[in-house]
Backbone as a ProteinNet text record, in pm:
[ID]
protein_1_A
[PRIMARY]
XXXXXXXXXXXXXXXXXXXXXXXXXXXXXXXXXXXXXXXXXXXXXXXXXXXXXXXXXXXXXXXXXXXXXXXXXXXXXXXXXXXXXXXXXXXXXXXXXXXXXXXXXXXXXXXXXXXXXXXXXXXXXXXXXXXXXXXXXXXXXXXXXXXXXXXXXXXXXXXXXXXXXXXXXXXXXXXXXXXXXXXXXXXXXXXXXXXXXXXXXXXXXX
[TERTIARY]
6082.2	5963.5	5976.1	6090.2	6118.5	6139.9	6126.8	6155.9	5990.6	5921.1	5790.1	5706.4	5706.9	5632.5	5721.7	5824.8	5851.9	5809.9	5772	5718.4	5559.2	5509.1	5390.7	5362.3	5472.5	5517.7	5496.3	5571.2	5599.9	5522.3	5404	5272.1	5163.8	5166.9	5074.4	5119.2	5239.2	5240	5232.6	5240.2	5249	5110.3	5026.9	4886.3	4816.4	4868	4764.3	4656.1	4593.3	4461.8	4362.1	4240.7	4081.2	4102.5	4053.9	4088.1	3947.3	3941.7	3834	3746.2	3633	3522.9	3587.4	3686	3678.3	3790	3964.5	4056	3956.1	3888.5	3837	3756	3724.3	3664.2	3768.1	3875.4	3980.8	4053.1	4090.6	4145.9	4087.3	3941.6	3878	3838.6	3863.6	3883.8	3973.7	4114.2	4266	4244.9	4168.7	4217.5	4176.3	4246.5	4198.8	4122.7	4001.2	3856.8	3945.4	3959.3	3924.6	3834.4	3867.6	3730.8	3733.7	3580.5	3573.2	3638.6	3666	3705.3	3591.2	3503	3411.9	3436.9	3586	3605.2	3571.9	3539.6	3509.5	3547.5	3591.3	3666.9	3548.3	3604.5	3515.6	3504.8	3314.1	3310.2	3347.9	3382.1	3408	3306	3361.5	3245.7	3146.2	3181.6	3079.6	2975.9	2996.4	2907.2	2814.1	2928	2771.5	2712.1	2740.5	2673.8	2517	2614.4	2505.5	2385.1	2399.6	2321.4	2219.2	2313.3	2166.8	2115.4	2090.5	2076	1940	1806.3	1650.5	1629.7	1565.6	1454.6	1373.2	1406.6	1324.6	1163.5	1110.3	1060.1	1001.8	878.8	892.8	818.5	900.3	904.1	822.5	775.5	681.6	576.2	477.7	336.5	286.4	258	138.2	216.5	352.9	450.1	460.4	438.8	403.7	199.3	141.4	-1.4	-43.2	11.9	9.4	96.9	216.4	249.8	173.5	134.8	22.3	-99.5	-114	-274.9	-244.2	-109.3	-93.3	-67.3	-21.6	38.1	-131	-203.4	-298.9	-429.1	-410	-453.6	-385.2	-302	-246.1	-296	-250.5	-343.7	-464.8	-578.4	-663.5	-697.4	-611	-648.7	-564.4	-484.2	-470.7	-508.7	-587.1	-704.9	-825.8	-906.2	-986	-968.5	-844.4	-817.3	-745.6	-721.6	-703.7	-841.2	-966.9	-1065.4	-1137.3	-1099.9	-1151	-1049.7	-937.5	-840.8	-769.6	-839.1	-795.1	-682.6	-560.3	-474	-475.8	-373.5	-388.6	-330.4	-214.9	-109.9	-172.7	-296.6	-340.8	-496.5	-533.7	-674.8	-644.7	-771.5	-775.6	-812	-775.4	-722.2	-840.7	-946.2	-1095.5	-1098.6	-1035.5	-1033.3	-916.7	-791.7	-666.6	-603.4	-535.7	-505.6	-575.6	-465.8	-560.5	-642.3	-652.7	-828	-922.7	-935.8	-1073	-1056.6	-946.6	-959.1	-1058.1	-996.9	-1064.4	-1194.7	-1256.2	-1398.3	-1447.9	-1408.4	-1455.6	-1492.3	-1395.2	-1400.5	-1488.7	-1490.4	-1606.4	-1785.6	-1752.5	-1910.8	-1906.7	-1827.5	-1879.2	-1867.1	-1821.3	-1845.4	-1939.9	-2066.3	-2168	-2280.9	-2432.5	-2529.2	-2608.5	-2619.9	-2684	-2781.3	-2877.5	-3020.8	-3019.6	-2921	-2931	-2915.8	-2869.4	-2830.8	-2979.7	-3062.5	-3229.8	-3270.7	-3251.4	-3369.3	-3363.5	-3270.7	-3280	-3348.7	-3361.6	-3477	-3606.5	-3606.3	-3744.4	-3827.1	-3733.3	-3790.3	-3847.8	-3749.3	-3784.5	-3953.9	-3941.4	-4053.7	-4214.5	-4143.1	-4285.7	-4310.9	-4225	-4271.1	-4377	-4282.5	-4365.4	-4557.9	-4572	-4664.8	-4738	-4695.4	-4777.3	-4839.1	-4829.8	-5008.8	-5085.5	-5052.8	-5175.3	-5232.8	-5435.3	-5516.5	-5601.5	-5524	-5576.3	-5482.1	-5595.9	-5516.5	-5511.7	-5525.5	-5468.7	-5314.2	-5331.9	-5189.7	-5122.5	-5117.6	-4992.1	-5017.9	-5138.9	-5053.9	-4982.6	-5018.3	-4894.4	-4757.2	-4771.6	-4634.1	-4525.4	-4626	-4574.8	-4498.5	-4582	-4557.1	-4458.5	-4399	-4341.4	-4208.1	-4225.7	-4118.4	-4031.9	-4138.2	-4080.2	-4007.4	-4099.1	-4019.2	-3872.6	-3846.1	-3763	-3616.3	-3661.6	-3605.5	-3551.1	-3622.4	-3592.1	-3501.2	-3550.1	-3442.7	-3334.9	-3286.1	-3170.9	-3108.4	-3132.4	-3074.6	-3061.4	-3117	-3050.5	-2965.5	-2936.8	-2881.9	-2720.4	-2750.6	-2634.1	-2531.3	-2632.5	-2581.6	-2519.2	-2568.6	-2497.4	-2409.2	-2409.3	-2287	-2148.4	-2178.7	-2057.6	-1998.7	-2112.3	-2014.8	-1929.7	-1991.2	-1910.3	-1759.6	-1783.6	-1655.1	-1575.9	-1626.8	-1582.8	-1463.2	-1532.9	-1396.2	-1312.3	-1343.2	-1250.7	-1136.6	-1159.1	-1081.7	-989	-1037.4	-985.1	-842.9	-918.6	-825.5	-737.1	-771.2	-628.8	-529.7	-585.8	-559.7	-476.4	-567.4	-561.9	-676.8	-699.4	-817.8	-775.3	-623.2	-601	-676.3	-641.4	-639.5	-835.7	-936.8	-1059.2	-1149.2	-1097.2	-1070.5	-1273.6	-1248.3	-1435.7	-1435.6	-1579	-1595.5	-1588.7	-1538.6	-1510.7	-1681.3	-1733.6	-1850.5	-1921	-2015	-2011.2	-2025	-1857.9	-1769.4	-1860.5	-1843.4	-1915.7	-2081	-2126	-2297.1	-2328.2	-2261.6	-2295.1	-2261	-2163.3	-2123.6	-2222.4	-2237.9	-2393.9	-2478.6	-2545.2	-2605.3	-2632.2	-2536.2	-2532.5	-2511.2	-2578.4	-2537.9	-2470.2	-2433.5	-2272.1	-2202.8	-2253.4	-2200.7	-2183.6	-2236.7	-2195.1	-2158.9	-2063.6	-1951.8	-1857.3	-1757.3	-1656.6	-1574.2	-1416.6	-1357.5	-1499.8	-1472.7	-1517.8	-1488.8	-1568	-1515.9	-1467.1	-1357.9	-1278.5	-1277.4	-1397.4	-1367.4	-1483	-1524	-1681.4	-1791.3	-1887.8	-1978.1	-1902.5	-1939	-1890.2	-1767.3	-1683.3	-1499.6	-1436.6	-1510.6	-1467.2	-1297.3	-1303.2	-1070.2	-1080.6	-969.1	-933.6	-847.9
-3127.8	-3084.7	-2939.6	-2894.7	-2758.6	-2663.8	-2700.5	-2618.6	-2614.9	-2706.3	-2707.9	-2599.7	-2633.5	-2522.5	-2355.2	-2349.2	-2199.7	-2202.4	-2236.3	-2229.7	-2193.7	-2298.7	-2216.7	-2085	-2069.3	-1941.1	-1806.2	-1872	-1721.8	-1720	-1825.9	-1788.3	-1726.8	-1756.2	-1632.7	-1494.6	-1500.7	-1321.4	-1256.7	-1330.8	-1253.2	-1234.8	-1306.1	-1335.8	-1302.2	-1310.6	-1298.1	-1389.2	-1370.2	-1446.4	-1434.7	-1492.5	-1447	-1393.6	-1273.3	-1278.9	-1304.7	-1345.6	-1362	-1236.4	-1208.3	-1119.8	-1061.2	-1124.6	-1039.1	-944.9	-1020.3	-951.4	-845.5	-860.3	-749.6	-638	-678.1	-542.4	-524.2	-601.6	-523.5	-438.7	-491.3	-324.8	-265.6	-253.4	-125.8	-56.2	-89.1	21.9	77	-29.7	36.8	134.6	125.7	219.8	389.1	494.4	562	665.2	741.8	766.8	918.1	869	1021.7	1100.3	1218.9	1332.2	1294.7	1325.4	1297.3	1166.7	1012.5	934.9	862.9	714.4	636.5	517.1	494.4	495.5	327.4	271.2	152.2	56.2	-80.4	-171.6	-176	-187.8	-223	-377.7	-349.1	-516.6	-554.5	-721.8	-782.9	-786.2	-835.4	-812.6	-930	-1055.3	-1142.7	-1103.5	-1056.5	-1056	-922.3	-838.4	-793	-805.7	-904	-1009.4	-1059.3	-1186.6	-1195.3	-1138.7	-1044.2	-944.1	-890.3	-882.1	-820.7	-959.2	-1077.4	-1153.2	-1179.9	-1200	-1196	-1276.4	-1421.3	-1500.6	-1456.6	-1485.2	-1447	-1480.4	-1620	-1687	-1722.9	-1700.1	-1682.1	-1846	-1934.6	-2088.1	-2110.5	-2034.6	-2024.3	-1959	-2011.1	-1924.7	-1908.3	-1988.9	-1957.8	-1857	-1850.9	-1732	-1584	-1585.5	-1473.5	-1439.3	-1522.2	-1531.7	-1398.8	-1469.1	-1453.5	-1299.4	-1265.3	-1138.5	-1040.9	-1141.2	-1006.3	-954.8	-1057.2	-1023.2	-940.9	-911.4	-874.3	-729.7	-723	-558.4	-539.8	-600.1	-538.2	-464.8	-588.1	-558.4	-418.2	-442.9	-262.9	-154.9	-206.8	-52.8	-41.4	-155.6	-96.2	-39.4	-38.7	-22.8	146.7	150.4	327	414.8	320.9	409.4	426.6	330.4	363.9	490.7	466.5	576.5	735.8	713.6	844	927.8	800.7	860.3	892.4	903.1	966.7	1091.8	1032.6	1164.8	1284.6	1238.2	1339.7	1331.6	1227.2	1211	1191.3	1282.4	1334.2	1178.1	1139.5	1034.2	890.8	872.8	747.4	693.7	863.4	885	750	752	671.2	790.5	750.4	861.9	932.6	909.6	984.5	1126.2	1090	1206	1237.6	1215.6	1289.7	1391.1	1467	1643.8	1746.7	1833.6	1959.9	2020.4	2019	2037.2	1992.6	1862.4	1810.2	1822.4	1854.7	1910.1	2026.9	2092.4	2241.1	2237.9	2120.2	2136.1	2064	1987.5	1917.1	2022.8	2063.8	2183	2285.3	2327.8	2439.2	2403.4	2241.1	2149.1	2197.9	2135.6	2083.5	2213.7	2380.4	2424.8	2538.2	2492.2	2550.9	2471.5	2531.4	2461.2	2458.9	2279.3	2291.3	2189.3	2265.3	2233.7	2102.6	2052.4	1876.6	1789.3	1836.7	1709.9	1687.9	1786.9	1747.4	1662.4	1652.5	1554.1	1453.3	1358.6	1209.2	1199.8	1322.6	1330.5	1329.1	1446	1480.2	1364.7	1301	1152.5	1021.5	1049.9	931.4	988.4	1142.9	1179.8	1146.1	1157.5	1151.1	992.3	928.2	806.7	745.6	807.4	759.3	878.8	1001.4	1014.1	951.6	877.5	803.1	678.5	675.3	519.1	628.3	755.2	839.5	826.8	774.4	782.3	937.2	1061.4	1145.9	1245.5	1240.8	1319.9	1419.4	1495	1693.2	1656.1	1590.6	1561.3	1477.7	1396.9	1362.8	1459.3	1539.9	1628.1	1771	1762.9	1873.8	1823	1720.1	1649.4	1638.9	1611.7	1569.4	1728.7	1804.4	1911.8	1983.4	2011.1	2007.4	1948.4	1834	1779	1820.7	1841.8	1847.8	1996.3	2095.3	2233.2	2206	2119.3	2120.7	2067.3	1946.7	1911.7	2041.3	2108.5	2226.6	2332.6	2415.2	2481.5	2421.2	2270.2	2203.2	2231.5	2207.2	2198.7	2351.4	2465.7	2559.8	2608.9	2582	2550	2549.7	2416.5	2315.1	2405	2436.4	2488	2594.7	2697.8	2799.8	2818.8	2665.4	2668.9	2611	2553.1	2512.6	2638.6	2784.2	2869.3	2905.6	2923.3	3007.5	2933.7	2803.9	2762.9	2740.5	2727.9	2723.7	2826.5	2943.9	3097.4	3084.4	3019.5	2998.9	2939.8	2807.5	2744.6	2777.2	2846.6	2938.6	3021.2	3073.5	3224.1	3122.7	3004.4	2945	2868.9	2806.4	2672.1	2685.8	2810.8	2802.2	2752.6	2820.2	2766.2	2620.3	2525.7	2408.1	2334.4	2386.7	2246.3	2266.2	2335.7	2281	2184.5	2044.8	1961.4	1899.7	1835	1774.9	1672.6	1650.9	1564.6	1628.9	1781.2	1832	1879.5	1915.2	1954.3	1871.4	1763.4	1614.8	1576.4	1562.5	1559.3	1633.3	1786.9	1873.2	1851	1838.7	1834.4	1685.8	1624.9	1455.9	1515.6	1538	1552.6	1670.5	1746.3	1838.6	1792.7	1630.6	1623.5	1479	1476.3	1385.2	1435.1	1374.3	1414.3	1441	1536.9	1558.6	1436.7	1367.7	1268.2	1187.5	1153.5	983	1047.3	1147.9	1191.6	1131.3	1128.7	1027.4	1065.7	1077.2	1089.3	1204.7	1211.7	1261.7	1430.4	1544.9	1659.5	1707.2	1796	1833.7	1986.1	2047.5	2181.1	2205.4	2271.1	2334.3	2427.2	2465.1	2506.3	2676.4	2727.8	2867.7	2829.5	2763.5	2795.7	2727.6	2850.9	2829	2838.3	2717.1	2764	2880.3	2932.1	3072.9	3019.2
-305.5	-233	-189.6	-131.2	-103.9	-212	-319.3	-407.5	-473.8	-499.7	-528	-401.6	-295	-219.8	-222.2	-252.9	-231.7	-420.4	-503.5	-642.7	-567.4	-507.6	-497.5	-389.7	-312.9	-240.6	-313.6	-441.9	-512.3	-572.4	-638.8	-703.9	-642.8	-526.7	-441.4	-428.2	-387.6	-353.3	-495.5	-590.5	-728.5	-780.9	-775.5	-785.6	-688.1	-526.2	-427.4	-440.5	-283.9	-303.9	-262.5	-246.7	-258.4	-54.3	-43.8	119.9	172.3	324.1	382.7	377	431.2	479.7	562.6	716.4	762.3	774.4	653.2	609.7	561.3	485.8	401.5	487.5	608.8	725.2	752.6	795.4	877	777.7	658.5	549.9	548.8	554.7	527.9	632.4	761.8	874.2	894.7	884.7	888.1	773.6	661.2	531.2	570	548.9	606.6	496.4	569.9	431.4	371	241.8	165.8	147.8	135.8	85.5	-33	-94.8	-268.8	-297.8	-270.6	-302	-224.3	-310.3	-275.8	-183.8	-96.4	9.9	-10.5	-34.5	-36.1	-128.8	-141.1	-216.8	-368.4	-484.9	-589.3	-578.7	-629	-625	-753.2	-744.8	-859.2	-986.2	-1121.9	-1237.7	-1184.7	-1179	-1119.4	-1002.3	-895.5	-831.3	-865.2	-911.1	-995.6	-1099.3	-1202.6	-1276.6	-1207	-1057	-1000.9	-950.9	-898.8	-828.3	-917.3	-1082.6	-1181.8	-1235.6	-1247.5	-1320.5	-1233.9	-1307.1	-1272.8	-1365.4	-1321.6	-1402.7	-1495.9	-1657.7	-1738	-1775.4	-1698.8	-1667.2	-1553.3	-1466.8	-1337.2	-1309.5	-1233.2	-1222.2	-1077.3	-1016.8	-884.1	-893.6	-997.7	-1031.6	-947	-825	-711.1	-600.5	-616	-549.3	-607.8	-771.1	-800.5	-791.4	-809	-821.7	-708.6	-572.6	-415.3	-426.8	-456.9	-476.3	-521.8	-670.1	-712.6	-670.3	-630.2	-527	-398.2	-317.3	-238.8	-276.1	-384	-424.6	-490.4	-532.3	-599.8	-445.6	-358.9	-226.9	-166.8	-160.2	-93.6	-184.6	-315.9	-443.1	-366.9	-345.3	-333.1	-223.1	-112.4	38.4	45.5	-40.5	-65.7	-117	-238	-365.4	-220.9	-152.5	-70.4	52.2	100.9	177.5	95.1	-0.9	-83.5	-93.3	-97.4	-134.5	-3.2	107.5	246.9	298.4	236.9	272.3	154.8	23.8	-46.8	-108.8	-48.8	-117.9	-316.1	-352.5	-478	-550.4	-523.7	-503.4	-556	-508.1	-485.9	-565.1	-596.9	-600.4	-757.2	-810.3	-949.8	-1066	-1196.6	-1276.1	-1316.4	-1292.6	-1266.2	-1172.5	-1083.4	-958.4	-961.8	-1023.3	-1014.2	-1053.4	-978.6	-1017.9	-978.6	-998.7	-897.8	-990.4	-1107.1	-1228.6	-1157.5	-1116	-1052.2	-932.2	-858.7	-687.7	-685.2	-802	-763.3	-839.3	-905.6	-968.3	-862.2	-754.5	-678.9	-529.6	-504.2	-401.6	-431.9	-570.6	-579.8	-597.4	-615.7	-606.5	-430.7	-394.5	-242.8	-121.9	-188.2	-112	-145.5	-234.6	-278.2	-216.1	-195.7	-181.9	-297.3	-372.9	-539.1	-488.8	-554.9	-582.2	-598	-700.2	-709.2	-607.5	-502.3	-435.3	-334	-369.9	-304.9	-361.2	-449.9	-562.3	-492.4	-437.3	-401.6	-293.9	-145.4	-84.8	-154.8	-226.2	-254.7	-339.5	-407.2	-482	-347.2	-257.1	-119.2	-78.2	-35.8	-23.1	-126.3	-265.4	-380	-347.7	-310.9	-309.1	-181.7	-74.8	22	-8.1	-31.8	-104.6	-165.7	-248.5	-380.4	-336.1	-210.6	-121.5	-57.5	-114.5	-59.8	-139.8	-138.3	-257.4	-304.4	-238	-282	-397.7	-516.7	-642.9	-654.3	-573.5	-558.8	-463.5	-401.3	-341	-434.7	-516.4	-607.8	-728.1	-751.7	-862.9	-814.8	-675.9	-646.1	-659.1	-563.3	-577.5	-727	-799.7	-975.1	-1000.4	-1001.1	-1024.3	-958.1	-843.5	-770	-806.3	-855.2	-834.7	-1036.2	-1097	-1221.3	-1223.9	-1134.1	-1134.1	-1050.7	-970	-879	-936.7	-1076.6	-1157	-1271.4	-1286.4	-1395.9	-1313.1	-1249.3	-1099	-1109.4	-1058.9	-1040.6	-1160.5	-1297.5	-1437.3	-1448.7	-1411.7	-1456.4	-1346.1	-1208.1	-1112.2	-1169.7	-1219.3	-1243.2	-1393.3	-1433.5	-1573.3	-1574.2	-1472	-1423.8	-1324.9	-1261.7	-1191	-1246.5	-1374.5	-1426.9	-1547	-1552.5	-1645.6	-1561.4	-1404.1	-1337.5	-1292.9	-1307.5	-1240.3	-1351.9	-1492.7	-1640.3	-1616.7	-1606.4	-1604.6	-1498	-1404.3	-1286.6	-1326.4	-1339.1	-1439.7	-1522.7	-1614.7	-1741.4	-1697	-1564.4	-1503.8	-1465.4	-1356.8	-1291.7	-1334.7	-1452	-1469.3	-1638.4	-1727.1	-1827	-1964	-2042.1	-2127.1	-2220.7	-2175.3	-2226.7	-2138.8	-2005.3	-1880.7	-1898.4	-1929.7	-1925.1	-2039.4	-1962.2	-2079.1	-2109.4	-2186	-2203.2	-2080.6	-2053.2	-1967.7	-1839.5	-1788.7	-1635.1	-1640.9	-1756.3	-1722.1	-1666.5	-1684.7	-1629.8	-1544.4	-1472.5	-1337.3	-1254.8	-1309.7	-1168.4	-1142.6	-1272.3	-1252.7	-1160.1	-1225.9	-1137	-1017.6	-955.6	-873	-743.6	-819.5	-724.2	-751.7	-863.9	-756.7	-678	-637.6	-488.8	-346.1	-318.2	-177.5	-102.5	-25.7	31.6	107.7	205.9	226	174.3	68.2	23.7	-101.4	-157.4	-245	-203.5	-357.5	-328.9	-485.3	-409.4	-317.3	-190.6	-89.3	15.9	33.3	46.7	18.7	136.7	100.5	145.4	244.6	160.1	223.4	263.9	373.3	444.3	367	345	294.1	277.5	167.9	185.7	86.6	145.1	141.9	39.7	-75.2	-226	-282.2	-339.9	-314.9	-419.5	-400.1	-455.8	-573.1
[MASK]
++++++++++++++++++++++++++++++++++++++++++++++++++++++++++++++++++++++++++++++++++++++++++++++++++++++++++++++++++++++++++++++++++++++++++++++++++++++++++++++++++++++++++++++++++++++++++++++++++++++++++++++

């Protein structure tokens, strides 16, 4: 019997053995830290086996279902506030980058003819239960010149921001479709633009 336990005596110190958690804090405070040395015990190949090993198969559908709806919920609750605060980060790939910051900034710190029309249409309407016809053919008229104004408005406000462009950005970055962008965009209304503009009347970015 005494010879069997000092056999397994000497198979430990030769082998050693698995130490506790908190042997393993207490060496590593007694150990004292090197410079340039990562100071800390390597973990074993298994546990970091474990640590990378991820379900190829995900076996809790209504646990991922519920995840995804939750991450898709935050996308949208930062795409909405990107679009009140401008954040570049968050915006959706329609409004993203400083190309359409700065076609957006030079809409919104101009005054364009287009963004009347949606009054002046509220107005022809409430007009039109008037039964007198010198007053709706002013109106008609009126409103078709006001329509023509806006379009050359619009047309000449996108050469000018065309070269702007050009000078800042480069004649790659003015891609198809910014023309578009800016005309829709003057003409709506300043408040209910979206993303929401950014800069005050006048204060064309440089």
């Amino acid at each position: 019997m005494r010879e069997k336990a000092r056999a397994r005596h000497t198979v430990a110190l030769v082998f050693g053995r698995n130490k506790t958690l908190n042997e393993q804090q207490a060496e590593t405070v007694a150990r004292p830290q090197r410079e340039g040395a990562k100071n800390r015990p390597t973990p074993r190949r298994r546990d970091q086996e474990a640590a990378r090993k991820r379900p190829l198969v995900v076996t809790d559908r209504k646990a991922a279902r519920e995840a995804e709806r939750t991450h898709r919920r935050e996308a949208q609750l930062k795409q909405r506030s990107a679009m009140v605060t401008g954040d570049d980060a968050n915006l959706p790939a329609r409004d993203k980058g400083p190309v359409r910051r700065f076609v957006r900034d030079y809409v919104d710190a101009r005054w364009n003819l287009g963004e009347f029309m949606l009054p002046v249409m509220l107005v022809v309407l409430a007009l039109s239960f008037i039964r007198v016809a010198w007053v709706f053919a002013v109106v008609s008229v009126g409103v078709y010149v006001l329509i023509l104004v806006a379009a050359v408005d619009a047309f000449l406000m996108w050469r000018r921001l065309k070269k702007r462009l050009a000078a800042k950005f480069g004649e790659a970055k003015v891609e198809r479709g910014l023309a578009m962008y800016a005309v829709m965009r003057g003409f709506q209304i300043r408040r209910s633009r979206m993303p929401r503009p950014q800069v005050k009347r006048g204060q064309l970015p440089s």
